[in-house]
C-alpha positions in Angstrom: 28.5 1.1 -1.0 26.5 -2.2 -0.5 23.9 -1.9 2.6 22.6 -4.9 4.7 18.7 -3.8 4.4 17.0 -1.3 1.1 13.7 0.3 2.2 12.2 0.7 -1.1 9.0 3.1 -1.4 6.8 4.6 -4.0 5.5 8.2 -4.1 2.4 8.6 -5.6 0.9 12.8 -4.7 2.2 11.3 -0.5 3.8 14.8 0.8 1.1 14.6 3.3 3.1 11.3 4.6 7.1 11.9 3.0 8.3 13.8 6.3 7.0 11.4 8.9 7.5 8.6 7.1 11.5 9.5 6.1 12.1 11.2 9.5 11.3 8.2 11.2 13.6 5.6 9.1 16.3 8.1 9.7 19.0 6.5 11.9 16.5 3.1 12.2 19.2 0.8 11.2 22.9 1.4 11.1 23.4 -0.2 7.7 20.0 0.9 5.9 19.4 2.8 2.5 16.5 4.3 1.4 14.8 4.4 -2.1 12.1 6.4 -3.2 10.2 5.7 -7.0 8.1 8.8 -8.1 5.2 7.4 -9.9 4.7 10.5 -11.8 3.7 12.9 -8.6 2.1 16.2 -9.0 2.2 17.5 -5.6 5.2 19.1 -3.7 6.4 15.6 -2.6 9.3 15.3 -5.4 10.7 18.2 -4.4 11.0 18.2 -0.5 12.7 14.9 -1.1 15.1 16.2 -3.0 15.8 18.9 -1.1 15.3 18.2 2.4 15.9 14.0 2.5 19.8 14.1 0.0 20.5 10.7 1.8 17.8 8.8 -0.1 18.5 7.4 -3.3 15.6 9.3 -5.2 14.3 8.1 -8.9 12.1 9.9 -11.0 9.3 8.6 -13.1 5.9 8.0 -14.3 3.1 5.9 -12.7 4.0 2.4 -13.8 2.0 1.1 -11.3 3.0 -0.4 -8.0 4.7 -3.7 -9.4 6.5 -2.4 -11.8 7.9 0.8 -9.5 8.7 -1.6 -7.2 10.4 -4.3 -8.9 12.2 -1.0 -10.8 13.6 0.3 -7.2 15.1 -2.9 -6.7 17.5 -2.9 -9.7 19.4 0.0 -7.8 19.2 -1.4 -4.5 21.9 -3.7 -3.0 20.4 -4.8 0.5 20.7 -8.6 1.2 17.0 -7.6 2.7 14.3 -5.5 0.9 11.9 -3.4 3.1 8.7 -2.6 1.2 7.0 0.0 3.0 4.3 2.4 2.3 4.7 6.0 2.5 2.0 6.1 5.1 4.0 3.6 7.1 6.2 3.9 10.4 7.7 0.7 11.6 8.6 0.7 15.4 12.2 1.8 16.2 14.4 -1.3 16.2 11.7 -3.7 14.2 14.3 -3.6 11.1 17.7 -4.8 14.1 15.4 -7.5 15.2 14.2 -8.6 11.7 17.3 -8.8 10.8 18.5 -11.1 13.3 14.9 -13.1 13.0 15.7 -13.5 9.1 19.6 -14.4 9.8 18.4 -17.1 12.3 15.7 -18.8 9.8 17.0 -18.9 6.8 14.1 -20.6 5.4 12.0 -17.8 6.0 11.7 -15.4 2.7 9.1 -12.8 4.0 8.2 -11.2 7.8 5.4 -8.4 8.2 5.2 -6.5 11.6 1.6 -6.1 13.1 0.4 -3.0 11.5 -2.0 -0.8 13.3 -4.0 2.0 11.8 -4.6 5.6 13.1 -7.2 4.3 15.5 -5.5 2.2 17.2 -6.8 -1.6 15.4 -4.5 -3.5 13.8 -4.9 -3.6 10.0 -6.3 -7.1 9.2 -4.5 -6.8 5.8 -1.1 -7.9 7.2 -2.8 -10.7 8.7 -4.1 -13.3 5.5 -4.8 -16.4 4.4 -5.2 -17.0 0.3 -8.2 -15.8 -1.4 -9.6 -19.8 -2.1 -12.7 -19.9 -3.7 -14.8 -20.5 -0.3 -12.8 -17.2 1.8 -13.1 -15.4 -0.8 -16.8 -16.1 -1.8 -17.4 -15.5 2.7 -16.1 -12.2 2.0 -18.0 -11.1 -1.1 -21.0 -12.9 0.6 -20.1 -10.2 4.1 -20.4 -13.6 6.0 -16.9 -12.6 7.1 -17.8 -9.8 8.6 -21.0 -11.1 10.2 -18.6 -14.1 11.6 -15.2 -12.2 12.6 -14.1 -14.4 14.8 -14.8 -17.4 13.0 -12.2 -19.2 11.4 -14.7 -21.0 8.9 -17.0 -17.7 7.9 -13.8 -15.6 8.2 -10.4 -18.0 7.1 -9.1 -14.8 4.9 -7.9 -13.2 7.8 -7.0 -16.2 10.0 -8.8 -15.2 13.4 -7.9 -18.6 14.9 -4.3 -17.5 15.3 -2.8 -16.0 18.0 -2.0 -12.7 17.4 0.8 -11.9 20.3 3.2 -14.8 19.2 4.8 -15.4 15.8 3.3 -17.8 12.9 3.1 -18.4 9.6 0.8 -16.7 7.2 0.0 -17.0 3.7 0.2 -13.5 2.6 0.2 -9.4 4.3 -0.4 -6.4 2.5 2.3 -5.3 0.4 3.2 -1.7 2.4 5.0 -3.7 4.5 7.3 -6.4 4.0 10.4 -7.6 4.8 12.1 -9.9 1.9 15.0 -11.9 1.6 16.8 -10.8 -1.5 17.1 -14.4 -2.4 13.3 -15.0 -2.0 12.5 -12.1 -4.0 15.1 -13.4 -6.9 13.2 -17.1 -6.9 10.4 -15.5 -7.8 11.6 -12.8 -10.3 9.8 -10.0 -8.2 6.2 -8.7 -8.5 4.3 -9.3 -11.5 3.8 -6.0 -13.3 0.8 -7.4 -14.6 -0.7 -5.8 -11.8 -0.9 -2.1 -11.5 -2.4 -2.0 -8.1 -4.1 -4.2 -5.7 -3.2 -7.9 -5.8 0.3 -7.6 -6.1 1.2 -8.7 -2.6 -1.2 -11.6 -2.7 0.1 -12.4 -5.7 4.1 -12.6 -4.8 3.2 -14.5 -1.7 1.5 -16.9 -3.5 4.4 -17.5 -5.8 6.9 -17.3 -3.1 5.0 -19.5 -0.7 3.3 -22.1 -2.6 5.4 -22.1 -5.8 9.0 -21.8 -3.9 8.2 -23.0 -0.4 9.7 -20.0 1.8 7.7 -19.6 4.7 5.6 -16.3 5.4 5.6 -14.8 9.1 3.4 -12.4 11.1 5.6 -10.7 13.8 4.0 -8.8 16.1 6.5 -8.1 18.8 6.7 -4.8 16.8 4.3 -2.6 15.0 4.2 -0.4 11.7 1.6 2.6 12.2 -0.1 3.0 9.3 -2.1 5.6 7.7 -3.9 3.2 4.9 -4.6 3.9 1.2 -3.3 7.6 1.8 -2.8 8.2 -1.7 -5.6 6.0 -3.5 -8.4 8.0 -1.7 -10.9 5.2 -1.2 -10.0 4.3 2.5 -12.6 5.6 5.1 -9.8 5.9 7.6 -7.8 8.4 5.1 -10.4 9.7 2.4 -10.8 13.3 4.6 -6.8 14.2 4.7 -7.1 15.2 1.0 -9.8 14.8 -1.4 -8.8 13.0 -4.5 -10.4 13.5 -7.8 -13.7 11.3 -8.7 -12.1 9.9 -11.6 -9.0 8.6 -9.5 -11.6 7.2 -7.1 -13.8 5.4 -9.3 -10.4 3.6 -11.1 -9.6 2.9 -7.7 -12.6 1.0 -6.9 -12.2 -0.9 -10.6 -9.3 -1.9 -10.2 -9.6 -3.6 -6.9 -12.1 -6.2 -7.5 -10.6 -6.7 -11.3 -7.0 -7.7 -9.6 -9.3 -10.6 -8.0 -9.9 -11.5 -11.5 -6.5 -11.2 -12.6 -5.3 -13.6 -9.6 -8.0 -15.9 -10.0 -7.2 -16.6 -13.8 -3.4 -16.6 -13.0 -3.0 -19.4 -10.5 -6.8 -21.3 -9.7 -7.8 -21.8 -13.1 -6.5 -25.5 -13.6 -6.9 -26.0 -9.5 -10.9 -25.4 -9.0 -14.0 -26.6 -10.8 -14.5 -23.8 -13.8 -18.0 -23.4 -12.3 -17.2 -22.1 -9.0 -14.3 -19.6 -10.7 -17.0 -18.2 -13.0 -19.1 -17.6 -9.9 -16.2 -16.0 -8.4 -15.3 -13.8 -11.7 -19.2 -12.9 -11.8 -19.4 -12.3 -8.0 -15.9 -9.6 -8.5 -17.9 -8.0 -11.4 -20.7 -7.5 -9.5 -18.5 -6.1 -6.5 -16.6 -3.5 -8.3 -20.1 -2.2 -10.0 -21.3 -1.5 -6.9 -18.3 0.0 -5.2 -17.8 2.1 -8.3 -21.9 3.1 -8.0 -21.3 3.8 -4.1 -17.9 5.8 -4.7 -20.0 8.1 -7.1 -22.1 9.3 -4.7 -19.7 9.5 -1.8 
């Protein structure tokens, strides 16, 4: 039976976050369905969603990484709107109604994010972003951005200029939340499953943005709670709920800075001078060996 909206999620070792996360989309929209991709979960999770959750559409698998789980999930669902959500993610009751209707009224619109707050109470800046051009992103390796948060020139990543209680476009949110037109998602042929993990959002903005020309919007007459990187491990605001191996962490903290890498060489190589990306590529390397060198210790 075709649904107006699929909430596709991935389950990577989650059970901490599977009941309050599927407890609360429960009877949040009238027409909804939800799917869940295992990504090759050794914990409990698999199995209380089986048994306890029979009204989502469950699929079993390895960890194919975060792209390719996703962009598997959607070949099952039949939404004319795709919700990708984290596990660690509640969205406000009736933010999917009114999305709905936002996305019915603005048709050239191919992505909304809510505002998405974390555990204490600030919102998560990564639902909030510019693109990563060479100067944000060299502020932000620099940690002029943080120095400058309220700047819009030391700290354009994350778009402080904007007003946060009224809605505008953005160029890109974090990838546990957002709300996609099925059409905008088929103009771009989904996430690239060249990325495992990190960059993927920032990459299918880009392309759906730049490449397509569907507008991006921040909402934030309602909110998503979010418990972030729940199951990578590497997240101050989650790292005590459940210790996760050093070798998980330290691929974690790899990977993050080499998805930089992998965007940079994808879309700016042909659009800045070669000098700066090398800087930029150099910068990244130097990044992850010290987040990798910091994470051993931790």
């Amino acid at each position: 039976m075709k649904k107006k909206v699929s909430v596709i999620i991935t389950n990577y070792n989650e059970g901490k976050f599977v009941e309050s996360c599927l407890n609360n989309l429960k009877d949040s929209y009238e027409n909804l369905e939800v799917i869940v991709k295992n990504q090759g979960s050794s914990d409990s999770s698999p199995e209380l969603i089986k048994n306890k959750y029979p009204w989502v559409k469950y699929m079993e698998g390895e960890n194919d990484g975060l792209s390719l789980g996703y962009n598997k999930a959607v070949k099952v669902a039949t939404g004319d709107y795709y919700l990708f959500l984290g596990m660690d993610a509640q969205p406000s009751k009736g933010s999917i109604d009114y999305l709905v209707s936002y996305m019915e009224e603005n048709p050239d619109i191919g992505l909304a994010t809510l505002k998405l707050v974390l555990k204490d109470g600030n919102m998560d800046i990564d639902c909030h972003r510019a693109f990563p051009t060479p100067f944000n992103s060299i502020m932000k390796l620099s940690g002029m951005s943080r120095l400058f948060p309220k700047s819009k020139i030391f700290n354009g990543f994350f778009l402080p200029h904007l007003d946060l209680s009224k809605p505008h476009e953005i160029d890109n949110c974090i990838s546990h939340f957002m709300f996609v037109r099925k059409n905008a998602f088929d103009s771009v042929n989904g996430f690239d499953e060249d990325y495992f993990l990190w960059g993927e959002d920032i990459d299918f903005c880009y392309r759906l943005k730049v490449i397509k020309g569907w507008k991006i919007m921040f909402i934030p007459k309602y909110t998503c709670s979010h418990w972030k990187g729940g199951s990578i491990g590497i997240r101050n605001t989650t790292r005590h709920l459940e210790k996760r191996p050093l070798k998980h962490r330290l691929k974690m903290q790899r990977m993050s800075t080499e998805a930089m890498s992998l965007f940079m060489r994808k879309h700016y190589m042909d659009k800045y001078p070669k000098i700066l990306l090398y800087f930029m590529f150099f910068s990244a390397k130097v990044l992850g060996n010290f987040r990798v060198l910091v994470e051993t210790f931790r």
